[in-house]
N, C-alpha and C positions, 0 to 999 in steps of 0.2 A: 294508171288505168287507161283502157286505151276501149274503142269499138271496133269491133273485126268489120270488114268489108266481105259481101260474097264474091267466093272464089267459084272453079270447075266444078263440077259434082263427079266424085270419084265414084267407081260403083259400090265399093263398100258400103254406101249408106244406102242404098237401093234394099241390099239383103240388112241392113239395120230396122228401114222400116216398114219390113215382113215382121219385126216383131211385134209382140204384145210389151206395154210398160210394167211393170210390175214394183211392190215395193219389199220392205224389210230389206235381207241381206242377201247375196246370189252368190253359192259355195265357189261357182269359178273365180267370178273376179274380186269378190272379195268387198264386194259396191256396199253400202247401206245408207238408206235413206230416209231422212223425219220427217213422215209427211206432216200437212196443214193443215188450211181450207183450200178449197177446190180454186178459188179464183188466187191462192197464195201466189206469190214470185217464185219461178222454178230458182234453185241454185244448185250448179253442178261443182262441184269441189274435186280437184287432185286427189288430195287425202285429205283423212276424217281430221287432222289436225286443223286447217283450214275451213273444213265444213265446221267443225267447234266453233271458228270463230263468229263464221256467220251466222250459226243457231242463237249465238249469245247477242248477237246485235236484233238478229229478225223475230226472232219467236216464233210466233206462232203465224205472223205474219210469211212466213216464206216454205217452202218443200227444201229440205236440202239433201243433197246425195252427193256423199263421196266414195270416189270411185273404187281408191285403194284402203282402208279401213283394217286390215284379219291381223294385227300385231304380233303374228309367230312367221310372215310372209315377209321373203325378202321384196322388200319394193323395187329394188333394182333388174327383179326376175319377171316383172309386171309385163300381159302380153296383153294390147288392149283388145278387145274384143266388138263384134258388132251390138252389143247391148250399149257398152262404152259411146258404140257411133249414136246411138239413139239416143243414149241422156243427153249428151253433149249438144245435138241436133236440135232438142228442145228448151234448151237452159234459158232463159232471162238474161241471167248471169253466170259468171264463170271464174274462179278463182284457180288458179297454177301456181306452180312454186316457180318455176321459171328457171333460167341459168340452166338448159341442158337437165336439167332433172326430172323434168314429165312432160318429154319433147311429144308425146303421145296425144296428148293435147290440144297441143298448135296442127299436128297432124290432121286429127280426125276434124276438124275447124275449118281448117283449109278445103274436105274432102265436101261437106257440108254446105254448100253453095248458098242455100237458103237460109242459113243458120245467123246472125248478129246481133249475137248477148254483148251483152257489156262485160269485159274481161281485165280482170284484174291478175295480173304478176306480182307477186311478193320481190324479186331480186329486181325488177324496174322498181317499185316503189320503193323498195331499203336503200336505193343510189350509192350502194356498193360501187366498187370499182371492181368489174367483173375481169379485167385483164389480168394476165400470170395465173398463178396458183389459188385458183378463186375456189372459195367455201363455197359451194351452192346451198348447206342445209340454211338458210335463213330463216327459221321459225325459232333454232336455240337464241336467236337472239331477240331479245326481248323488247329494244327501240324499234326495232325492224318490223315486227309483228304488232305494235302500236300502229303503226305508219297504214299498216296493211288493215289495220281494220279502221280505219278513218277511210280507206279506199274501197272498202266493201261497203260502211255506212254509204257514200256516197255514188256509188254503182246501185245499192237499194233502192236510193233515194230516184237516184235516174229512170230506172224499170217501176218503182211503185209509188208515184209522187204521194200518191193519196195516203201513204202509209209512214211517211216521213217521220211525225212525232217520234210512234214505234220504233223505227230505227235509233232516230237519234238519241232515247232515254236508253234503246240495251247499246247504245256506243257507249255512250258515257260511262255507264256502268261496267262494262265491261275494262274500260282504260282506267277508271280507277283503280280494280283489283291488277290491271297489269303495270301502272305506276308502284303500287305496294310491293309489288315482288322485282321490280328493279331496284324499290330503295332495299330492300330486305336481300338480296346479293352482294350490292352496294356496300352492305353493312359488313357482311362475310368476307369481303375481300378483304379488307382489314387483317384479317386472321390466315387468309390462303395465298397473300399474294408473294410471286415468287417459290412457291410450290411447284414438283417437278410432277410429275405425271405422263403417263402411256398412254394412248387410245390404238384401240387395231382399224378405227377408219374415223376422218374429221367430222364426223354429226355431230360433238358433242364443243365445235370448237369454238363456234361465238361464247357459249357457258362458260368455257372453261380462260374464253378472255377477257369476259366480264367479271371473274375470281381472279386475274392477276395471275392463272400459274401459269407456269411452262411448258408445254410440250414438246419434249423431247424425243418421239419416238420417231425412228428414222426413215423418211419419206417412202425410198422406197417400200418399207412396208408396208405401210398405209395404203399409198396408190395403187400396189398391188393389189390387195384386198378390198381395194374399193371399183377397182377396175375389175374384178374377180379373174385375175390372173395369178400364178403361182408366186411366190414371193423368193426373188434371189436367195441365194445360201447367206450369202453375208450379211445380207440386209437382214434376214431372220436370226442368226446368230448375235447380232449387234441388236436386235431388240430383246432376247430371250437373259444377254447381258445386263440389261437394265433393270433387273432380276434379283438374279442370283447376284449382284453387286452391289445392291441397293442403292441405288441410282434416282430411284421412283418411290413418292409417297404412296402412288395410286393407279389402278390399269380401269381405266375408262375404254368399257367393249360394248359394242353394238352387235344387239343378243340377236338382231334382227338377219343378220349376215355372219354366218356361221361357217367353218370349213376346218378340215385339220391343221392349217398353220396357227388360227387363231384360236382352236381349243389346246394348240399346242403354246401360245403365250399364256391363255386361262392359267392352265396348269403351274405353268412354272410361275404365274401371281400368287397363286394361293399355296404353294410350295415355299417360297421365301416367306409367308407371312404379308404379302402389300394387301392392301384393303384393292378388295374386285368391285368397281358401279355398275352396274350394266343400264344400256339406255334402249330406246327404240326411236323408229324413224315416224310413227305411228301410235296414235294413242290407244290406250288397252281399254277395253270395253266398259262404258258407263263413267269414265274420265272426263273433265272437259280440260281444255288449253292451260287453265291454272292452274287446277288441283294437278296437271299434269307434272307442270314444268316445274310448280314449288317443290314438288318431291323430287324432281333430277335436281333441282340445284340444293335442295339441302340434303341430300345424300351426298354429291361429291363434297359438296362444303367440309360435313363430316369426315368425308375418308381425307381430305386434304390436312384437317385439322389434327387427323388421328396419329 
């Protein structure tokens, strides 16, 4: 958790704040926001994955708005906008996933001159080792996302002393329901571990190494498709192999990032018969953070098991 210092004022937030605030959802960027009471803690969140976390610690003690929310959007397509410059310009606090995945963030931060919420990074607080071949999704992991919401209780606590109690009983509560579903993977590994499985991009890969499997699916295709670049001939031939050769219990797809090579791995999953998971990067509407992740992990649990 760290506090931003004011920097330059770029113009873009000059045409930010020509706007009006507004709440609910905004069809461009996909923003949506639970308001409070008026004198609540603003919180501006990455994505709604995040903003869950803080809803469950703040209540009704805080406003939250995350930016990227529409769970049929790829978030990698994400263009920020000068509304984006506005909520951000106003936050309290600020939660990012960090590690290159919503550089858009520290951007519009930087442009902000005026701006110094208290900012919380999920891949600083997970003390990941970000060098080489670094996962950025850290929310599949579920120590990491304890860690992060002990760092959002205590950013609350910074911006709204008065509200501390509040905080600290939805912290607790909340790390209880996400201790239960660590021991309750914990449990499944038992039965999955050393299972082979596909994904067509790594969202799914802290999950799937707190289950013990494998993955096997061959770099470059991943990083193509996660980079939204075409995917070599070989590199796609040697994953459509892991198929038709039954190689793989399981194709773990992120329904969120879609194109013809990976509707062309779809196909040949459900052609051989492997069990298809599909995950998102983003929570689907009226979910929050647990009920979310219980069902991505006992859905692959299952197709591991099957």
């Amino acid at each position: 958790m760290r506090r931003r210092q004011p920097l330059a004022l770029a113009a873009a937030l000059a045409a930010a704040l020509g706007l009006a605030a507004c709440g609910g959802e905004d069809a461009a960027t996909g923003s949506a926001t639970t308001p409070a009471a008026d004198d609540a803690v603003t919180v501006v969140a990455s994505t709604n994955v995040y903003g869950a976390i803080a809803s469950a610690i703040a209540g009704d003690a805080a406003t939250v708005t995350s930016i990227l929310s529409d769970p049929s959007a790829d978030p990698h397509s994400y263009e920020a906008n000068t509304r984006t410059q506005l909520e951000l310009s106003r936050a309290d606090v600020v939660i990012e996933n960090g590690g290159g995945y919503d550089d858009f963030v520290d951007t519009m931060l930087d442009a902000a001159g005026d701006a110094d919420p208290v900012v919380v990074d999920a891949v600083e607080v997970s003390g990941k080792d970000t060098t080489g071949e670094f996962n950025e999704h850290v929310w599949y992991d579920v120590a990491t996302v304890r860690k992060v919401a002990d760092a959002v209780e205590a950013a609350l606590v910074q911006a709204s002393p008065d509200d501390a109690a509040t905080f600290t009983a939805g912290a607790d509560a909340l790390d209880a329901q996400l201790a239960g579903l660590e021991q309750r993977i914990a449990g499944d590994a038992g039965a999955t571990r050393g299972a082979r499985v596909a994904v067509t991009e790594p969202v799914p890969g802290y999950l799937l190494d707190a289950l013990g499997a494998e993955d096997v699916t061959p770099e470059e295709f991943s990083e193509a498709i996660e980079e939204e670049n075409d995917v070599p001939a070989a590199a796609l031939r040697e994953t459509l192999d892991l198929f038709t050769g039954g190689q793989v219990e399981a194709l773990v797809y992120n329904e969120q990032t879609t194109g013809p090579q990976t509707e062309q791995v779809l196909a040949a999953a459900r052609a051989a018969g492997v069990a298809v998971v599909p995950v998102t990067e983003t929570l689907p509407e009226g979910q929050d953070y647990v009920t979310w992740m219980t069902a991505n992990a006992d859905a692959v649990a299952a197709a591991l098991r099957a």
